[in-house]
C-alpha positions as CSV (number, residue, x, y, z in Angstrom):
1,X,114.5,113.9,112.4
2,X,111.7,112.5,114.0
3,X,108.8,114.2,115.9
4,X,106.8,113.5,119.1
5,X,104.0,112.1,116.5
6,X,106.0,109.7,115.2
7,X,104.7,106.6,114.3
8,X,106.3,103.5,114.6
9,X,106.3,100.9,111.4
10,X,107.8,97.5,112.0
11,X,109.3,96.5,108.5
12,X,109.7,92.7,108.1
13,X,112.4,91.2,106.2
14,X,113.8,94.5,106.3
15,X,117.2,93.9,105.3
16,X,115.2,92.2,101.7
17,X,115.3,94.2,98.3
18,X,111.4,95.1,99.5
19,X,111.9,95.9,103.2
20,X,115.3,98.2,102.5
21,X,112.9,100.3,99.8
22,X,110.1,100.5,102.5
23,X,112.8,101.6,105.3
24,X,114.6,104.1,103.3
25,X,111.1,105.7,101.6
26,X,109.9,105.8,105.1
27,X,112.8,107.8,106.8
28,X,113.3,110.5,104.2
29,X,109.5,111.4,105.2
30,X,110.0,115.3,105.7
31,X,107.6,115.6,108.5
32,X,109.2,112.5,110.6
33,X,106.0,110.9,110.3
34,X,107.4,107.3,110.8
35,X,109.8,105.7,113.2
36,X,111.1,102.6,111.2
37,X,111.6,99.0,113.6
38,X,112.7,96.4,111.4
39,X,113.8,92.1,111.7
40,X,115.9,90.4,110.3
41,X,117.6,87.0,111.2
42,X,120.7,88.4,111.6
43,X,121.1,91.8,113.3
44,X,125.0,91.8,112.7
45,X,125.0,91.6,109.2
46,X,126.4,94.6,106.8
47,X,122.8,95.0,105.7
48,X,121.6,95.1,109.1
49,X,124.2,97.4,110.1
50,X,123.6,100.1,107.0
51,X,120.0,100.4,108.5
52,X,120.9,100.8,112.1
53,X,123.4,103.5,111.1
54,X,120.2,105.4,109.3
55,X,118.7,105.2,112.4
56,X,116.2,101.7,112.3
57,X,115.6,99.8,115.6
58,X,116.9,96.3,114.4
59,X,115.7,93.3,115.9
60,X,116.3,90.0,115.3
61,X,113.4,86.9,114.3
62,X,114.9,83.7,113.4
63,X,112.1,81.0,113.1
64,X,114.7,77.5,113.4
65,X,113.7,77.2,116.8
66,X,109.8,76.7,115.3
67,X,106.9,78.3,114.9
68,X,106.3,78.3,118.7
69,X,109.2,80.6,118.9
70,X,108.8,82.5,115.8
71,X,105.6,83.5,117.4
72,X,106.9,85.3,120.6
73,X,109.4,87.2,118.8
74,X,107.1,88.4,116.3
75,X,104.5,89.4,119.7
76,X,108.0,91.4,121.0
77,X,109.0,93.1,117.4
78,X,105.0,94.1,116.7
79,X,104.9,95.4,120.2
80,X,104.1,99.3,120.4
81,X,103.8,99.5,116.1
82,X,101.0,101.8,114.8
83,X,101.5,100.1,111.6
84,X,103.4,97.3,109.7
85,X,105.1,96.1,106.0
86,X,105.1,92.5,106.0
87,X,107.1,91.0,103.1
88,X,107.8,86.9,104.4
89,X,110.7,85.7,102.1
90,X,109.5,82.7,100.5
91,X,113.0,81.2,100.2
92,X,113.7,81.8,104.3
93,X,116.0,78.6,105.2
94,X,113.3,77.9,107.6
95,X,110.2,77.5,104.6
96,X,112.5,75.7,101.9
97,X,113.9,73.1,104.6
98,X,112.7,69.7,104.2
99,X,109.5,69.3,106.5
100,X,109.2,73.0,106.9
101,X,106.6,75.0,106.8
102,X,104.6,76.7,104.2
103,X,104.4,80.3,103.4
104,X,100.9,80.5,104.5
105,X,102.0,79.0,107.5
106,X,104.7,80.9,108.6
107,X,102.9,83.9,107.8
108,X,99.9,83.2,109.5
109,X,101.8,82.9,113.1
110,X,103.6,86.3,111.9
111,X,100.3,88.2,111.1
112,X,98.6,86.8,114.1
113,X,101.3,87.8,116.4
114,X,100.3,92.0,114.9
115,X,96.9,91.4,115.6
116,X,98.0,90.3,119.4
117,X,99.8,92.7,120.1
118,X,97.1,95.9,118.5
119,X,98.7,96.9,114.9
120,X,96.4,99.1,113.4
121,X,97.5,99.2,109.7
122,X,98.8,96.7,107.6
123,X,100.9,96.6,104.4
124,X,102.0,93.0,102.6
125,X,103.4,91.9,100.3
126,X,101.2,89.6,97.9
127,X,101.0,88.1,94.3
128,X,98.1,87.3,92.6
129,X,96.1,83.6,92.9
130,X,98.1,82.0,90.1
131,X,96.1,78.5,90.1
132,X,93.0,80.8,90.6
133,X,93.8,82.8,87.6
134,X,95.1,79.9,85.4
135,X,92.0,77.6,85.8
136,X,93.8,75.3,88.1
137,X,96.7,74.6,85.0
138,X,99.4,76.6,86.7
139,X,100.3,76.5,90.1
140,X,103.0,78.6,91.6
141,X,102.8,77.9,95.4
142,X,103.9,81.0,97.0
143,X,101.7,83.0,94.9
144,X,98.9,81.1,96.1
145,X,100.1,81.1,99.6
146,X,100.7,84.5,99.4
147,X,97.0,85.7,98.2
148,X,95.7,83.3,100.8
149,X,97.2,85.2,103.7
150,X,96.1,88.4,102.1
151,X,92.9,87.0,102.7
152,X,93.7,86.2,105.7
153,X,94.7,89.4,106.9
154,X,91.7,91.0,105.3
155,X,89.5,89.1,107.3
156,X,91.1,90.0,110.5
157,X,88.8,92.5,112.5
158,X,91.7,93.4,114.5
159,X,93.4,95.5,112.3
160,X,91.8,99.0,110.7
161,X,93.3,99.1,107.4
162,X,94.6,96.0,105.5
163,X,96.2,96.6,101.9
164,X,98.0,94.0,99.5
165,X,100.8,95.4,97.2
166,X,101.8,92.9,94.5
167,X,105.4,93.5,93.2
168,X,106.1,92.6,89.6
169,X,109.1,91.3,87.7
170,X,112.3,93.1,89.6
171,X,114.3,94.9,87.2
172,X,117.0,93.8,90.2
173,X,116.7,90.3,89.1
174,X,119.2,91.5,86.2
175,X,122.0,92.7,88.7
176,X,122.5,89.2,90.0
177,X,125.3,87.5,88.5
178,X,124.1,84.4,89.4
179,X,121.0,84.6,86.7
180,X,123.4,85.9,84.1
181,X,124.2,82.3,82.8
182,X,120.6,81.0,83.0
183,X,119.4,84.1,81.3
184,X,122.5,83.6,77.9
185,X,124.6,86.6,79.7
186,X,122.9,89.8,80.0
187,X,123.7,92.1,81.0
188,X,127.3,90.9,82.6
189,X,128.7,88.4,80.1
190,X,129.5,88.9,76.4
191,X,129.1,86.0,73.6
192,X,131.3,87.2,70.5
193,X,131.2,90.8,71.4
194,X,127.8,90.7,72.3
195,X,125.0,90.6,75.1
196,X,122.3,88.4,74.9
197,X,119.3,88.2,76.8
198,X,117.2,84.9,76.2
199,X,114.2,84.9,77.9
200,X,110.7,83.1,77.1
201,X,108.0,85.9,75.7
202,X,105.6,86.9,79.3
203,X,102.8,86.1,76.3
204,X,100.2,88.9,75.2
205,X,102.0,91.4,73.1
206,X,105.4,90.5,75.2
207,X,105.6,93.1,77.6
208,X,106.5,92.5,81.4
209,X,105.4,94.5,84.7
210,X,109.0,95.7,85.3
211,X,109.0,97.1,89.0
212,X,112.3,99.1,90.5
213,X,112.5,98.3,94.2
214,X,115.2,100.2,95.0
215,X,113.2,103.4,93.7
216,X,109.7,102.6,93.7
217,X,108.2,100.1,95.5
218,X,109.1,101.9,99.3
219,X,107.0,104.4,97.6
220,X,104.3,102.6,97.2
221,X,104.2,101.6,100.7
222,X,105.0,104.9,102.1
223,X,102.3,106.5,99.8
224,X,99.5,104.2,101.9
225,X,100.7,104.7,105.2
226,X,100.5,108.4,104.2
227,X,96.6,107.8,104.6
228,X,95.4,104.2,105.1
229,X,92.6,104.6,105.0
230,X,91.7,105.4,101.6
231,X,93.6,102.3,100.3
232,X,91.8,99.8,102.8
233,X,91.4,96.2,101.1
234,X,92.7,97.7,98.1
235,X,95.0,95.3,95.8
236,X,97.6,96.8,94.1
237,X,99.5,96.3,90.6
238,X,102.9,97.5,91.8
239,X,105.0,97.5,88.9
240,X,106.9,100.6,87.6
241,X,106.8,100.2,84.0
242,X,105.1,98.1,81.0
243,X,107.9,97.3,78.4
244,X,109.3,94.9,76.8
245,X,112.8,92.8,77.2
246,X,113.9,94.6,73.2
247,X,113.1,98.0,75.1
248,X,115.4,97.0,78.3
249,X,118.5,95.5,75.8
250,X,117.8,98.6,73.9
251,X,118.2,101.1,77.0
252,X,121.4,99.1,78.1
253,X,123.2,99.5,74.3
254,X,122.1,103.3,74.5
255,X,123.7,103.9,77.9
256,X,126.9,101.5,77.9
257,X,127.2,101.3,73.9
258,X,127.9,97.6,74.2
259,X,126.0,95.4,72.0
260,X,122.8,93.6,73.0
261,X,120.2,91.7,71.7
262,X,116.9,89.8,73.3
263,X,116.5,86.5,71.7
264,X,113.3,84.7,72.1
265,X,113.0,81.1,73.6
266,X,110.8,78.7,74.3
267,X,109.3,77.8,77.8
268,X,111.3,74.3,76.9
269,X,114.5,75.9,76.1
270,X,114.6,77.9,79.6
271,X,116.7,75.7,81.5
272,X,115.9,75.4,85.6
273,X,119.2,73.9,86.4
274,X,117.1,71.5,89.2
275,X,116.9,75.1,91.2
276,X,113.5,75.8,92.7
277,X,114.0,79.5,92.2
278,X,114.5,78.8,87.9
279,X,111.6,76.6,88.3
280,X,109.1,79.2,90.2
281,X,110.7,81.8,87.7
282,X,109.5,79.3,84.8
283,X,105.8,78.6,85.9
284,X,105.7,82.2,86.5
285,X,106.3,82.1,82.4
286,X,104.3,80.3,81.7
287,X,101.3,81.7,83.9
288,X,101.9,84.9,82.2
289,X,101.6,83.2,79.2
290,X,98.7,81.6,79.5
291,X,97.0,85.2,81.0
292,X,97.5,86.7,78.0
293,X,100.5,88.2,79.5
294,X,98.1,90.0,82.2
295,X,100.7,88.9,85.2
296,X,98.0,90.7,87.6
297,X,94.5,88.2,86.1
298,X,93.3,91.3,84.8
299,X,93.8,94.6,83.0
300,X,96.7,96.4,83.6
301,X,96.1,99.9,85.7
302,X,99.7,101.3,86.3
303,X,97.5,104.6,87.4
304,X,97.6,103.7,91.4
305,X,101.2,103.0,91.4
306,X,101.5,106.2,89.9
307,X,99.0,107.9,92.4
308,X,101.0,106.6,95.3
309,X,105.0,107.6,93.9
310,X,103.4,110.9,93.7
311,X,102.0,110.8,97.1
312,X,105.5,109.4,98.6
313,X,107.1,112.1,96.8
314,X,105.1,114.9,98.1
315,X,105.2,113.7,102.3
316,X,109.6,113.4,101.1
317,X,109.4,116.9,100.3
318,X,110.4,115.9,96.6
319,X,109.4,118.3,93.6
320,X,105.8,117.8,92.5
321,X,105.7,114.9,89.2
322,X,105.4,117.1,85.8
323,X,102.1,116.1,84.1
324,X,102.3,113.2,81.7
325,X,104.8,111.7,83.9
326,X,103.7,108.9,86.4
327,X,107.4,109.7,88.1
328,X,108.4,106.0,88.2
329,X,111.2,104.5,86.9
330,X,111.4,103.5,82.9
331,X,114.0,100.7,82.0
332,X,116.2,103.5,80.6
333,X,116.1,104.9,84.1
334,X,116.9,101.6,85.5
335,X,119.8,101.4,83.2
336,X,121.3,104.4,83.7
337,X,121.1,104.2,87.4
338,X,123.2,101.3,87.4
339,X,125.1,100.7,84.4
340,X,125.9,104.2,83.5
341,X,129.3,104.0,84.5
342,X,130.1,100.6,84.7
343,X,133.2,100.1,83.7
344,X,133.2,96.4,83.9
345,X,131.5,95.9,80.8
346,X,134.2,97.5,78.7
């Protein structure tokens, strides 16, 4: 239930894994400090629906007709927002078709269009400056596009409070079937009675930023709009856990008791099947590889992410986190929160 202090958030790509998180954190606030708007291209969909039914104000932004157009409708969803997520899908039909534009470019008329109409607060979604970090060697353009709209933002007077939130590797990527092949079967497909997971190492000691965004990273957002302020032009690692892919095989065999096991491969042997997701996933690889395995350019600091679950958890009117526990999820909570009673892996 909302109050008469309400403050109005547009989501963007709120029907993506990101914007859902950020909608559903946001409206289980136990003050009704937020009123959730969000976009979407297409305001019919089930997705679309689910939110409506929770009580979102859906609109719809669908960029075909150019950026011209992209532009007012952005002006119209921004309009009357204290604050705003802004997550821009970097496989939108619009960006991948031939000729279109970039993801700094699309985002640019998006983030221009909240500074028109008087945004105060801003939330995006960003990665780190992988050609940046990598000496030039590795260049993963959304990531780059990405940091360079962050930069952007930042240096847009307009707003009061800009902060960057850079998701890690989604745990979710292992609930979509259609990586299960590229990936030798885990954690769907069995080879002689047994689940395999072949992935390149991340590099370092082999670890990967793991981030739940069903669970954690609306948190993250909710925990800055709780106070903006004190996270203004901050960057931040938001991942849920460092582990490795033996710990995540090792959770799944302890919950489902099937047999699994993570095989190591080389960069080479990770196939991209002429897809330009596989290929981004690849350079991502081997980025991380040639970091060190620091996906984030630098020392890993899982302590804000923490700091802001905790803060989320507190304005939801959840139970305080124990000490020694950073409250987000572990891969053995990831498991368990979807495969404990799957049934389909019998």
């Amino acid at each position: 239930m909302t109050t008469m202090t309400s403050k109005l958030v547009l989501v963007y790509s709120a029907t993506s894994r990101q914007g859902e998180s950020v909608v559903r954190s946001l409206l289980d606030n136990a003050s009704g400090a937020f009123k959730v708007r969000g976009t979407t291209r297409d305001v019919n969909s089930d997705k679309s629906k689910s939110l409506i039914a929770l009580g979102v104000e859906m609109v719809s932004i669908d960029a075909a007709g150019g950026l011209e157009s992209l532009g007012a409708q952005a002006l119209a969803a921004f309009d009357g927002c204290w604050g705003a997520f802004i997550n821009i899908d970097s496989y939108n039909p619009v960006i991948v078709a031939d000729g279109g534009p970039s993801v700094y470019d699309y985002s640019k008329i998006v983030v221009d269009a909240a500074a028109k109409a008087g945004v105060q607060h801003i939330v995006h979604s960003s990665l780190p400056p992988s050609s940046e970090i990598s000496d030039g060697l590795i260049s993963i353009d959304y990531f780059d596009d990405k940091d360079a709209i962050n930069t952007y933002i930042k240096a847009n007077p307009q707003f009061r409070t800009t902060t960057a939130i850079n998701a890690g590797w989604y745990l979710e990527n292992f609930l979509d079937k259609r990586l299960t092949p590229v990936i030798g079967g885990f954690p769907f497909t069995a080879e002689d009675g047994c689940l395999i997971l072949r992935l390149p190492s991340f590099g370092g000691n082999g670890s990967m930023h793991f981030v739940d965004i069903e669970q954690d990273f609306g948190d993250f957002v909710h925990g800055v709009l709780v106070d903006p302020e004190v996270y203004n032009g901050a960057s931040i690692q938001g991942f849920s856990v460092l582990d490795t892919p033996e710990a995540l095989v090792q959770a799944f065999t302890q919950v489902t008791g099937k047999t699994a096991r993570y095989v190591e491969i080389t960069p080479k042997e990770f196939s991209t099947h002429g897809s330009r997701g596989l290929l981004a996933m690849k350079k991502e690889i081997l980025y991380c590889q040639y970091n060190g395995g620091l996906f984030y350019g630098e020392p890993s600091d899982l302590g804000p992410a923490a700091t802001l679950k905790a803060i989320a958890a507190e304005a939801r009117g959840r139970r305080p986190v124990a000490s020694g526990n950073s409250g987000l999820s572990s891969v053995l909570d990831f498991v368990k929160q979807h495969f404990a009673r799957d049934s389909s892996l019998s």
